[in-house]
C-alpha positions in Angstrom: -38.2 22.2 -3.7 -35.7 19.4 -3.6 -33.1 18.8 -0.8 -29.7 17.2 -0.9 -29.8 13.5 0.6 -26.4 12.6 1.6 -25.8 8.7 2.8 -23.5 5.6 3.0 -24.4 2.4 1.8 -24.1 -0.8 3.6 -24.3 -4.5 3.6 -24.5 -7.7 5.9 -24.7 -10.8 4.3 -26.7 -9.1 0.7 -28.7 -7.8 3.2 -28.4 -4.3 2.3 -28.7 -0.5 3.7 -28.9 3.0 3.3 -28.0 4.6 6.5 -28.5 8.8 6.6 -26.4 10.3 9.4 -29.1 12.6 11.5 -27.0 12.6 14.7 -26.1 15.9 14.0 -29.7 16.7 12.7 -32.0 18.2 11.0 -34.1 15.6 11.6 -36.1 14.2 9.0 -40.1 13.7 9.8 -41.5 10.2 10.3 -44.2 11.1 6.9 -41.0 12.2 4.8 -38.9 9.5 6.1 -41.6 6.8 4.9 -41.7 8.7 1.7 -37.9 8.7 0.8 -38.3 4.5 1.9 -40.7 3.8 -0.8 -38.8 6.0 -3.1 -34.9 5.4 -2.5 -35.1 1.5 -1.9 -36.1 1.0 -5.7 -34.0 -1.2 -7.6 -34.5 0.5 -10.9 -35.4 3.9 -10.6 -33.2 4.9 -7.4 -30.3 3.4 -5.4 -31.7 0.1 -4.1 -31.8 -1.0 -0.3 -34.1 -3.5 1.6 -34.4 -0.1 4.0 -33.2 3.1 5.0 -32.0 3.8 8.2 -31.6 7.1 10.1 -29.2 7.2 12.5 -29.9 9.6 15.5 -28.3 11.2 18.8 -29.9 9.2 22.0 -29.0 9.7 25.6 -26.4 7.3 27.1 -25.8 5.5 23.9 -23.6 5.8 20.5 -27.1 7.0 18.7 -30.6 5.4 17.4 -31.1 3.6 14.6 -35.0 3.5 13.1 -35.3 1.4 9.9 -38.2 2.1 7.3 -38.8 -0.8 4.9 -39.6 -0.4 1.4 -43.4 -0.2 2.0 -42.9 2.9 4.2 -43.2 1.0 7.6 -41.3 1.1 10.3 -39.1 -2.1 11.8 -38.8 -2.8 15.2 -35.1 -4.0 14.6 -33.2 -5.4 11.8 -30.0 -7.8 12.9 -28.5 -7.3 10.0 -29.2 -3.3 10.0 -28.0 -3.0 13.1 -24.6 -4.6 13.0 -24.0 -2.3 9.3 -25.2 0.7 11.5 -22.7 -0.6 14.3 -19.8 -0.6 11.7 -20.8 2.9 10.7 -20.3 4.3 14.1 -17.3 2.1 15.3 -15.5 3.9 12.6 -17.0 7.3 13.0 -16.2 7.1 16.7 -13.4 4.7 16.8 -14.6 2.5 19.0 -14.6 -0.9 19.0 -18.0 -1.5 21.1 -21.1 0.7 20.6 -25.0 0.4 22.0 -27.4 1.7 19.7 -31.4 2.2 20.9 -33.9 0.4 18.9 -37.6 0.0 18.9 -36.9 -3.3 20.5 -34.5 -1.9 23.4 -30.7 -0.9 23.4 -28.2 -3.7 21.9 -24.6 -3.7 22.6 -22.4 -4.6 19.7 -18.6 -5.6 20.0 -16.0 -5.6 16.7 -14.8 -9.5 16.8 -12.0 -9.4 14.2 -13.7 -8.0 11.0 -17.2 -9.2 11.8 -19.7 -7.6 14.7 -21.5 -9.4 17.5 -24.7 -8.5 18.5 -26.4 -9.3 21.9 -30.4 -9.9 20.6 -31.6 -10.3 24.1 -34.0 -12.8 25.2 -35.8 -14.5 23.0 -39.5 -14.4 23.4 -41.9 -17.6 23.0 -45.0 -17.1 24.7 -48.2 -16.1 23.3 -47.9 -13.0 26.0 -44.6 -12.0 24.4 -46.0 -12.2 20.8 -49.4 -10.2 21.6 -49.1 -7.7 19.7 -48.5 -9.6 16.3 -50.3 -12.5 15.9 -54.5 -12.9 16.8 -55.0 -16.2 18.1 -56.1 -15.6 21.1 -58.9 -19.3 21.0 -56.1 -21.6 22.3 -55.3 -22.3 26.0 -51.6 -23.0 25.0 -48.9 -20.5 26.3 -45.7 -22.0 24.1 -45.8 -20.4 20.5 -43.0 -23.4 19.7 -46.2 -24.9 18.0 -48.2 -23.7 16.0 -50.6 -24.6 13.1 -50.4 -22.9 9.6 -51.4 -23.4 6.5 -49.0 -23.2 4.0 -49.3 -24.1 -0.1 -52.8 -25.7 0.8 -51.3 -27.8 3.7 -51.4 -27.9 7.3 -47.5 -27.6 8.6 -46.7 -27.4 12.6 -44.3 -24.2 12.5 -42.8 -21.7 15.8 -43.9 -18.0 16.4 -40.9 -16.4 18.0 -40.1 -12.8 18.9 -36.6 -12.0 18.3 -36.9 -8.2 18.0 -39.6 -9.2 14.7 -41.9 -11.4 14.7 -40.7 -14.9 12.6 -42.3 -18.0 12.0 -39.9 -20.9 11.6 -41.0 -23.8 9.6 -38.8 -26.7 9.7 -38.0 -27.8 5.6 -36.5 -31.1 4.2 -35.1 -28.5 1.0 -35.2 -24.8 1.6 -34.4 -24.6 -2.5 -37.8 -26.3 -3.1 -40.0 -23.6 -0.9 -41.7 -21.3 -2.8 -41.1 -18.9 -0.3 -42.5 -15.8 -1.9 -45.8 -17.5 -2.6 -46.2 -18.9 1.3 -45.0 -15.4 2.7 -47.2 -13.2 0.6 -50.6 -15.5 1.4 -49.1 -15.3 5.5 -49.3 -11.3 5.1 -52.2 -11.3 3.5 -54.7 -12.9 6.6 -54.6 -9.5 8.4 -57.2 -11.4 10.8 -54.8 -13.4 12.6 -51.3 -11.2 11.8 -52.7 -7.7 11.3 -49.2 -6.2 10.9 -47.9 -8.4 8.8 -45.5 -11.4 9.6 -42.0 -12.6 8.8 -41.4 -16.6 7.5 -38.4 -18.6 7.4 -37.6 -21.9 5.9 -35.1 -24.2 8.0 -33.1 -26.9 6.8 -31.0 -28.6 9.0 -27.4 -29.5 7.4 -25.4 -30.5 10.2 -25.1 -30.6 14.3 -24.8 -27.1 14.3 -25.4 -25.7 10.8 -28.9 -24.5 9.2 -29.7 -23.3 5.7 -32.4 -20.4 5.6 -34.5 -18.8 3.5 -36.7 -15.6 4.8 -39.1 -13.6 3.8 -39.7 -10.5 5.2 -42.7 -8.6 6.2 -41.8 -4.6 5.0 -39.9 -5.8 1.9 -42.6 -8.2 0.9 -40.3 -10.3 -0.5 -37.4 -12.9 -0.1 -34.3 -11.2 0.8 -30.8 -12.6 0.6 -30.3 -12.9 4.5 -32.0 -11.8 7.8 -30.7 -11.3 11.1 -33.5 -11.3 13.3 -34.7 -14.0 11.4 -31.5 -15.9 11.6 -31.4 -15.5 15.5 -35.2 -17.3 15.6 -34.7 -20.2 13.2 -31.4 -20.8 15.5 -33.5 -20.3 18.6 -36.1 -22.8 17.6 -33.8 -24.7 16.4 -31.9 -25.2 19.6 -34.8 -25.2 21.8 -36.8 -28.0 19.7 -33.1 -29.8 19.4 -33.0 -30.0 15.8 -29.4 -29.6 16.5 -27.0 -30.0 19.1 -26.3 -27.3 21.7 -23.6 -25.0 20.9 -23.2 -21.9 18.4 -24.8 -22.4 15.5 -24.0 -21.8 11.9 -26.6 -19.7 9.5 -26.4 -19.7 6.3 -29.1 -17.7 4.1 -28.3 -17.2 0.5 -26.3 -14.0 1.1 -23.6 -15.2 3.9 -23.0 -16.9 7.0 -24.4 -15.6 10.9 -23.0 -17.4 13.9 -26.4 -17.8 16.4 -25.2 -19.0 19.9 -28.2 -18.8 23.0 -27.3 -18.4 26.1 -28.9 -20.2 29.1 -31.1 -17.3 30.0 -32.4 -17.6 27.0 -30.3 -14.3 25.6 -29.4 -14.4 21.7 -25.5 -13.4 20.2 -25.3 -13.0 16.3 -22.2 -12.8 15.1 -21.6 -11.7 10.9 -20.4 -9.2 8.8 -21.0 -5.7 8.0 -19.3 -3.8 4.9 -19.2 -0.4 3.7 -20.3 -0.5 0.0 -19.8 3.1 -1.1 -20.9 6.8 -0.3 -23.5 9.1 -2.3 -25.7 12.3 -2.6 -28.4 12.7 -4.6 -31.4 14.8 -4.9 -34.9 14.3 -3.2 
């Protein structure tokens, strides 16, 4: 028996979203939700998303937002997702500040002129904070700011951050010359020491306060055109290991630009766009 699917379609920087509305249910099960992931996200066969995101009611807040990736998973928070989910319900509700819950906490968002700031929280650098993503429990260091990999058949020094995902950062003298597909996919596949898989980003600094970025993304299992989480930690590291001077950074992954500034307690602000791209129905 097939059902009526009915959803808007958004993007942040080419990062891109099907959002269903649930706040007024039914709500869809966590299996079927998984399902219509795999299926919907397609790029041939169906519409075509890096995820699909159900928004629901939640107490005290402007509603939920859970994001299932094209393998079926389930994200713990999506920067980019969450300021296109933001957009949707500043205009629903017509306001110009909404929190929405996430896996990874409650984020307040604020409408800045035609683009949406995001406060990402604290981001988290100790092995402690990154537990429950990465096995290496043999060294005595606490920082995750270093970190040994292996990358293309050499051994690179890269950061482990959580920034609401886990992201590796790997500093890069020419993010166009990274086979980033190839290091991402051989990353995701040592399910000894990142079990649930592992997002990677290339950083090139390109000025005092500017970064180019390339990500690939654990879920997708592929390169995507911009990533906000990811975004936030390159900037992060980038700060912290003073690859460039303090201040707000600039971001700039092949799909757009994300302003990264870090607070002193550590907190995170992403700033970038959000557009509507169109609305459909179709059967499932």
């Amino acid at each position: 028996m097939t059902k009526e699917f009915r959803f808007v379609k958004y993007q942040g920087c080419g990062n891109d979203f099907i959002i269903k509305d649930e706040t007024e249910g039914p709500i869809t099960p966590d299996a079927e939700r998984s399902r219509l992931a795999k299926a919907l996200t397609d790029r041939h066969f169906k519409v075509g998303a890096d995820g699909v995101i159900f928004v629901e009611q939640a107490k005290g807040v402007a509603g939920s937002m859970r994001l299932f990736e094209p393998a079926g998973n389930e994200a713990d928070m999506c920067g980019n997702g969450i300021r296109c989910v933001a957009a949707y319900l500043s205009k629903k509700l017509g306001k110009p500040e909404v929190d929405i819950l996430t896996r990874d906490g409650v984020k307040h968002i604020v409408k800045v002129g035609e683009e949406y700031r995001v406060d990402m929280g604290i981001v988290r650098t100790t092995r402690k904070d990154l537990a429950k993503y990465v096995a290496d429990k043999g060294s005595p260091v606490d920082s995750m700011l270093s970190f040994d990999l292996v990358l293309s058949g050499k051994r690179v020094k890269g950061s482990i951050v959580n920034s609401g995902e886990p992201h590796i950062v790997v500093r890069s003298m020419d993010v166009s010359k990274e086979d980033v597909v190839a290091a991402g996919e051989a990353l995701n596949g040592d399910k000894t020491r990142f079990p649930d898989g592992v997002n990677l980003n290339f950083v090139q600094v390109v000025g005092p306060h500017a970064l180019r970025v390339r990500t690939y993304e654990r879920g997708v299992y592929d390169e995507t055109l911009a990533c906000g989480t990811g975004a936030t930690a390159c900037a992060a590291v980038a700060l912290m290991l003073k690859w460039v001077q303090p201040g707000p950074v600039k971001v700039m992954p092949p799909g757009g630009t994300m302003t990264i500034e870090l607070a002193e307690d550590g907190r995170a602000f992403m700033t970038g766009p959000a557009e509507a791209e169109f609305e459909g129905r179709l059967a499932v």
